[in-house]
C-alpha positions as CSV (number, residue, x, y, z in Angstrom):
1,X,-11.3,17.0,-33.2
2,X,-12.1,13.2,-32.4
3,X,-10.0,11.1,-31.3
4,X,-9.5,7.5,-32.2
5,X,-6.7,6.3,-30.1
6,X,-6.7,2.9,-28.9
7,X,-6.9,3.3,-24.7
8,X,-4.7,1.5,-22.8
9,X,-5.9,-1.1,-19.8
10,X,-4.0,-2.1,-16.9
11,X,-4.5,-4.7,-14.4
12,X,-3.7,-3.3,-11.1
13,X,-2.5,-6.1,-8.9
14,X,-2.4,-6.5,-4.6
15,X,-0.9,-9.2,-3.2
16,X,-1.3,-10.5,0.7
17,X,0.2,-13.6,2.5
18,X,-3.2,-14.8,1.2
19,X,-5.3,-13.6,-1.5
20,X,-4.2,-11.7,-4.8
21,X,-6.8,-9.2,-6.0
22,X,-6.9,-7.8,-9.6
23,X,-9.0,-4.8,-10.7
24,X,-8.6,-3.8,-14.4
25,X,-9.0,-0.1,-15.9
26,X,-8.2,2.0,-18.6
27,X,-5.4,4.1,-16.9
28,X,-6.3,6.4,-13.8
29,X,-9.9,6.4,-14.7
30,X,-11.9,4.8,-11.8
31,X,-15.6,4.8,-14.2
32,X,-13.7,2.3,-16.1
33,X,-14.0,-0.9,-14.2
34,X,-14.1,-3.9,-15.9
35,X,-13.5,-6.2,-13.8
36,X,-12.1,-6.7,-10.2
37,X,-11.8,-10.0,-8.6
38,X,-9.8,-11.7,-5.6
39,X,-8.4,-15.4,-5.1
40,X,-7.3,-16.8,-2.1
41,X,-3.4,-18.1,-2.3
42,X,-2.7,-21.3,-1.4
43,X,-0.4,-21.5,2.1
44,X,3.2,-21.6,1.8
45,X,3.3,-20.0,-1.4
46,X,4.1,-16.2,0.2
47,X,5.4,-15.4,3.3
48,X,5.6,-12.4,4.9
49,X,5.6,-10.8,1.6
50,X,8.6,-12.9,0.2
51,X,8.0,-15.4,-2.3
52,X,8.7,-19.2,-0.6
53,X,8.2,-21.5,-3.8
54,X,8.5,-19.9,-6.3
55,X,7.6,-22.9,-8.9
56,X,4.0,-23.6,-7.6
57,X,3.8,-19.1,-7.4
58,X,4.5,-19.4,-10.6
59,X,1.9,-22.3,-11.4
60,X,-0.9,-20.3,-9.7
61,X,-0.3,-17.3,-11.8
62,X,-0.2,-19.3,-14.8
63,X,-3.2,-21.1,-14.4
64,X,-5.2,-17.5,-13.3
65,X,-3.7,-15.9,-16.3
66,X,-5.4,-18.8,-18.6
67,X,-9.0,-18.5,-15.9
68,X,-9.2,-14.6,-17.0
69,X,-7.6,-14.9,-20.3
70,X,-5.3,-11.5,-19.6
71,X,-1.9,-12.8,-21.3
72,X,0.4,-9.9,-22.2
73,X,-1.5,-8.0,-20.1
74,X,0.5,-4.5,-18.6
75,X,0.2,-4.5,-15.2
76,X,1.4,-2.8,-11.8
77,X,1.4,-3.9,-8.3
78,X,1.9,-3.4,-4.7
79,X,4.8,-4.5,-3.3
80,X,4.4,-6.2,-0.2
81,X,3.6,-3.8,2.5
82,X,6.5,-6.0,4.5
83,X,9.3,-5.6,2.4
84,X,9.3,-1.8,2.6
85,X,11.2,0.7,4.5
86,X,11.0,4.6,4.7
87,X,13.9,6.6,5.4
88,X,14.2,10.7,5.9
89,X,18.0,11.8,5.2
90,X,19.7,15.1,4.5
91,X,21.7,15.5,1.8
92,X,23.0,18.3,-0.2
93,X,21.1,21.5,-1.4
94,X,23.0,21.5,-4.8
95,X,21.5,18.1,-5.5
96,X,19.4,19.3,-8.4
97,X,16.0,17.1,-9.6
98,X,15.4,13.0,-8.7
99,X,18.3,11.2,-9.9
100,X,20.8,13.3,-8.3
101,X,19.5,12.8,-5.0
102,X,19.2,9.1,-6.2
103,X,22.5,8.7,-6.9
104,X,24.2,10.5,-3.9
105,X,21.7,8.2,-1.9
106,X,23.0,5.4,-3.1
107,X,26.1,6.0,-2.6
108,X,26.2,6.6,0.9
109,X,24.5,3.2,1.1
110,X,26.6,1.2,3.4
111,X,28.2,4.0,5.0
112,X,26.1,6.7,6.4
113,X,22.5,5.4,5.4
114,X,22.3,1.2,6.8
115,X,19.5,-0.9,5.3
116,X,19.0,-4.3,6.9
117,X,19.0,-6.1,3.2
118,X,21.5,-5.6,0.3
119,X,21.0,-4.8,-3.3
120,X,18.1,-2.5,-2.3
121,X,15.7,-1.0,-4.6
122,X,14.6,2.5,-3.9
123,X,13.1,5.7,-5.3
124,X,11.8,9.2,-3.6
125,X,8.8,9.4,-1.5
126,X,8.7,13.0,-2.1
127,X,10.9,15.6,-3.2
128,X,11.2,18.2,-0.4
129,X,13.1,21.0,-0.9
130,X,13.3,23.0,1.7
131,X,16.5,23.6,3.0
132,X,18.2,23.7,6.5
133,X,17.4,27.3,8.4
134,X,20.9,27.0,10.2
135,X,23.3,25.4,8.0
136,X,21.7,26.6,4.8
137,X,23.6,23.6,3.3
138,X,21.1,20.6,2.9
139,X,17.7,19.5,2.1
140,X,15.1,16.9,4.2
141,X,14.3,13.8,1.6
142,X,12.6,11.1,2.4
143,X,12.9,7.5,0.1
144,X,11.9,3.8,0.4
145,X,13.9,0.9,-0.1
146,X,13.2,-2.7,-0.8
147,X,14.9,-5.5,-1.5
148,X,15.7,-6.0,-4.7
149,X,16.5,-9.5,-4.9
150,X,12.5,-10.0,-3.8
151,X,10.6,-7.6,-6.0
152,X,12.5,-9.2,-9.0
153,X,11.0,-12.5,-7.9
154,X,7.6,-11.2,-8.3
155,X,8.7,-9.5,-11.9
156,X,10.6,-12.1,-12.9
157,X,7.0,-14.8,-12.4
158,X,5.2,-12.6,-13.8
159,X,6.6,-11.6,-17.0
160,X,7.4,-15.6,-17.3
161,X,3.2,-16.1,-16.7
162,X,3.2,-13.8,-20.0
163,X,2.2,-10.7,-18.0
164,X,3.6,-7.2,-18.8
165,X,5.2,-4.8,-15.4
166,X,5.3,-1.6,-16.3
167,X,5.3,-0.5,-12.5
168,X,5.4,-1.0,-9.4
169,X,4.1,0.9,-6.0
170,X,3.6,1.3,-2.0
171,X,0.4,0.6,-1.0
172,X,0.1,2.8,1.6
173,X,0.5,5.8,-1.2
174,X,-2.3,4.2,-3.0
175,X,-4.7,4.2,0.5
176,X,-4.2,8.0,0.5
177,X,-3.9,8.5,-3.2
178,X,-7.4,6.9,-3.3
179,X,-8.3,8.8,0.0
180,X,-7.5,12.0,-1.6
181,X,-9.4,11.4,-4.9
182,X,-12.8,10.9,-3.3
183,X,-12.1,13.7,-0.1
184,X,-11.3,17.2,0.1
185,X,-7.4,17.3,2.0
186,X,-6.9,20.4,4.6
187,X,-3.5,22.0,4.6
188,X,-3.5,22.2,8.0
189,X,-4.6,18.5,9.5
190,X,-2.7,15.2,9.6
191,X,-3.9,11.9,8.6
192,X,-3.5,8.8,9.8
193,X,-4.3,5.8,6.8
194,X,-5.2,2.5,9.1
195,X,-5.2,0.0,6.7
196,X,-6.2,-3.0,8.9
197,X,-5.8,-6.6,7.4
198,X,-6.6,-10.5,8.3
199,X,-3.1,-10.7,9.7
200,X,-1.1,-7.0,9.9
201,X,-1.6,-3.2,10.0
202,X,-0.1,-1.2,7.7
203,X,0.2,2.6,9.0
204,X,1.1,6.0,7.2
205,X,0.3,9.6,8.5
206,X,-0.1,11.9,6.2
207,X,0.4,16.1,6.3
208,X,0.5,18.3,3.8
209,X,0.5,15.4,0.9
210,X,3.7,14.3,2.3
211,X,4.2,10.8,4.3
212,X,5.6,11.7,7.5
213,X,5.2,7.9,9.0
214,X,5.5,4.7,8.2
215,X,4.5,1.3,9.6
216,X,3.9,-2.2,9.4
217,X,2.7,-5.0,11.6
218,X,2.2,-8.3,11.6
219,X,-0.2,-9.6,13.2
220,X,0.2,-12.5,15.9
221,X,-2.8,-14.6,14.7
222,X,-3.3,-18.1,12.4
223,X,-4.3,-16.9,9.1
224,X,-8.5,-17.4,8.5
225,X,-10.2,-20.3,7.0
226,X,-12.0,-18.7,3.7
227,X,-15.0,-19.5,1.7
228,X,-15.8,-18.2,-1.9
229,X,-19.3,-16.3,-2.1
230,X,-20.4,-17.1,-5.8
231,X,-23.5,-14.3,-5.0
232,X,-20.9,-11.4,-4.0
233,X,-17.7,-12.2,-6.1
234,X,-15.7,-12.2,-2.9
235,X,-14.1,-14.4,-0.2
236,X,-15.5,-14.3,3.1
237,X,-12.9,-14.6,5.9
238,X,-13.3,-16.5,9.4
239,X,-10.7,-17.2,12.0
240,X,-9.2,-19.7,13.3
241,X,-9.0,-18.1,16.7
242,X,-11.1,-17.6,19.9
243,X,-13.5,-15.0,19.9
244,X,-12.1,-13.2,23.1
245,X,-8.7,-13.7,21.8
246,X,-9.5,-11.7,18.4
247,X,-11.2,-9.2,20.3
248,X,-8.0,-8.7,22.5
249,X,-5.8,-8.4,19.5
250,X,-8.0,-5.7,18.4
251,X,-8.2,-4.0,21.3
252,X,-4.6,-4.0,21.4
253,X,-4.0,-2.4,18.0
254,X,-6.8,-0.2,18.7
255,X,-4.3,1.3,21.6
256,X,-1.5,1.1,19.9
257,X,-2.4,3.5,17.8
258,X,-2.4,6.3,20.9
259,X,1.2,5.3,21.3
260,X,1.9,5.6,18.0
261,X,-0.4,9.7,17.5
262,X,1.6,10.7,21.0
263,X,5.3,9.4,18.9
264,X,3.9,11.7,15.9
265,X,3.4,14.5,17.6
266,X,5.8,15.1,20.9
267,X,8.8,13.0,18.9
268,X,8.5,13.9,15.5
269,X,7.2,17.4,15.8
270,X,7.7,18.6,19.5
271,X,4.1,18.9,20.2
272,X,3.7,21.5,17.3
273,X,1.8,19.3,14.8
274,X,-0.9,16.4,16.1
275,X,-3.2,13.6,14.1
276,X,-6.2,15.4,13.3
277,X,-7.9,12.6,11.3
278,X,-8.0,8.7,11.1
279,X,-9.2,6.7,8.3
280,X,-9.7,3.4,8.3
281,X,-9.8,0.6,5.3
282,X,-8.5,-2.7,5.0
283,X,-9.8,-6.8,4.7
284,X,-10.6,-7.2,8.2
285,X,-13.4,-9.5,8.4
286,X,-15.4,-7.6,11.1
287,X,-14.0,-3.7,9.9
288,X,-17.1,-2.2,11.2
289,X,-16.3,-3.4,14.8
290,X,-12.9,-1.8,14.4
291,X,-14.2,1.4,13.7
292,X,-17.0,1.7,16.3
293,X,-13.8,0.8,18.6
294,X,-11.9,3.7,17.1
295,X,-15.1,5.8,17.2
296,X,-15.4,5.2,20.9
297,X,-11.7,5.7,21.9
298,X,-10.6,8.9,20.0
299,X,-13.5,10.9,20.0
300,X,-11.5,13.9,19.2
301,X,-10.3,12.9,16.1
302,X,-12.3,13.2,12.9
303,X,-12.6,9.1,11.9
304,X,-12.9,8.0,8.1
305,X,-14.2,4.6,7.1
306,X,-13.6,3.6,3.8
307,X,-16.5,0.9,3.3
308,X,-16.0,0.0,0.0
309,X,-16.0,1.7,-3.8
310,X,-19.5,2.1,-5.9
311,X,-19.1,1.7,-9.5
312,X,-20.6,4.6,-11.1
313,X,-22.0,2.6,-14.1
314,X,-22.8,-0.4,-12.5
315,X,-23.9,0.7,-9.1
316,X,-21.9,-2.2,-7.8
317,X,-20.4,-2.0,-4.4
318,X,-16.6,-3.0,-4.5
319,X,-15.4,-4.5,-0.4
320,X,-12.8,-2.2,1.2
321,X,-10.6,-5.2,0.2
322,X,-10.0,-3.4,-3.2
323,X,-8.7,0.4,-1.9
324,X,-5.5,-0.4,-2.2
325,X,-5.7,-1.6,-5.9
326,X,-7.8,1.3,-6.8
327,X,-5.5,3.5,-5.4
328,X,-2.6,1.8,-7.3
329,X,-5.2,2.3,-10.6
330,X,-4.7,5.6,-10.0
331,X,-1.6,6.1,-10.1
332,X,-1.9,6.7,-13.8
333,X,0.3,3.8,-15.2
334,X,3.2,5.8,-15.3
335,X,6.6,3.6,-15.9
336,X,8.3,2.9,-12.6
337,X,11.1,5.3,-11.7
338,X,12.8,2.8,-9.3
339,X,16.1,1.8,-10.0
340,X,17.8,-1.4,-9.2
């Protein structure tokens, strides 16, 4: 039996410090591309993920609303990968299904779970029910938390711009949601997601479909001058920095990352469990370098590099700049279960 119902598209929305990017398809299905573009944001409008004025925010997204004609659009973003912060709790076995663990959650906010912002926002990363061998009396969750005062900011400009939120997302779980879409996943390794940006690192490691780590670090560098390539669609990036400097700030993160394998396995696992593959993505002008600096470094580990997404009809190559909103694009456009 045909069917005749009317699909549903979604704009799928990233925001940095400095650039928004949009890609636009109907539901999870990647072949469905219509269109994807990128904008650089004018300085002082977003920092460090928060929202500084929000009356010219708000004038920006009006007038790119009106530019791609997508009033009373649905859409779903990224929250800022700033504003986020993973937690792994105990809390009762009984606790049966996602809103009782919710609620018990939030109401040992304050006194035996401390988050450095009030009025948070949260929602399960996972829902792990295995329960303590020796006490036989709890279960291992893990949840996020933002604050919620900032993510209605973003909802609140949008839906005034005419735009529709129907969800939003962590953009690290869209990294490996994408990741795991285009890749077989092993039961038995751990991955590290490096998604490596003009001015911070986001981090997650991965095992067994759950996130086990979390992280996120700004960079100390001044933001790049940008140019708009009409030919490609996209914004070309340069800094404003010495060369040797970038290269040590590289460098630097590019060791950082031993600290941070040797935390995940002798801390967090006693040696038992160990990073068994890296992948790398992000809007780093010079990516490639960063990866033949991995390459070189951890030989032992198997390295990923995400270069960018081909469309299937098109055979257009989308930058490693848009992994995160595909990844959010396939989240389905399921209603957000967070609660505020």
């Amino acid at each position: 039996m045909l069917s005749f119902k009317k699909s549903k598209k979604i704009l799928n929305i990233t925001i940095e410090d400095y650039v928004i990017r949009i890609v636009e398809t109907t539901g999870n299905d990647l072949s469905s591309i219509k269109m994807f573009i990128e904008r650089a944001l004018p300085s002082g409008l977003i920092e460090h993920g928060k929202i500084i004025n929000e009356i010219e925010f708000y004038s920006f997204m009006k007038e790119l609303v009106k530019e791609l004609k997508i009033k009373n659009r649905q859409i779903q973003f990224n929250i800022p990968d700033s504003l986020v912060i993973m937690r792994q709790v105990d809390v009762p076995a009984s606790l049966n299904g996602k809103n009782e663990i919710l609620n018990y959650i939030e109401m040992e906010i304050g006194t035996s779970i401390h988050l450095p912002f009030p009025n948070p926002i949260i929602d399960l990363a996972d829902l792990n029910r295995e329960v303590d061998e020796q006490e036989n009396e709890t279960q291992h969750v893990t949840f996020f938390a933002v604050p919620g005062e900032e993510i209605r900011k973003f909802t609140e400009v949008f839906i005034d711009v005419s735009l529709k939120p129907i969800a939003a997302d962590v953009g690290i779980l869209g990294d490996y949601r994408y990741f795991h879409h285009m890749n077989p996943i092993y039961e038995n390794h751990s991955y590290m997601l490096v998604e490596f940006n003009i001015n911070s690192i986001h981090l997650g490691v991965f095992s067994g479909n759950e996130l086990e780590f979390l992280r996120y670090q700004a960079l100390d560098v001044n933001l790049a001058k940008h140019h708009y390539d009409e030919h490609t669609g996209s914004i070309i990036w340069t800094y404003m920095e010495s060369e040797e400097r970038i290269k040590g700030f590289v460098e630097d993160q590019v060791n950082e990352l031993e600290r941070i394998m040797n935390f995940y396995r002798f801390s967090l696992h006693k040696g038992k469990k160990m990073v068994t593959d890296l992948v790398l993505l992000g809007d780093y002008p010079d990516l490639e370098a960063v990866y033949k600096k991995i390459t070189n470094r951890y030989e032992e580990l198997t390295i990923d590099y995400i270069k960018g997404h081909k469309l299937e009809k098109s055979n257009e190559k989308m930058s490693p700049a848009f992994i995160p909103a595909l990844g959010l694009a396939l989240r389905g456009g399921s209603s957000d279960a967070s609660r505020g």
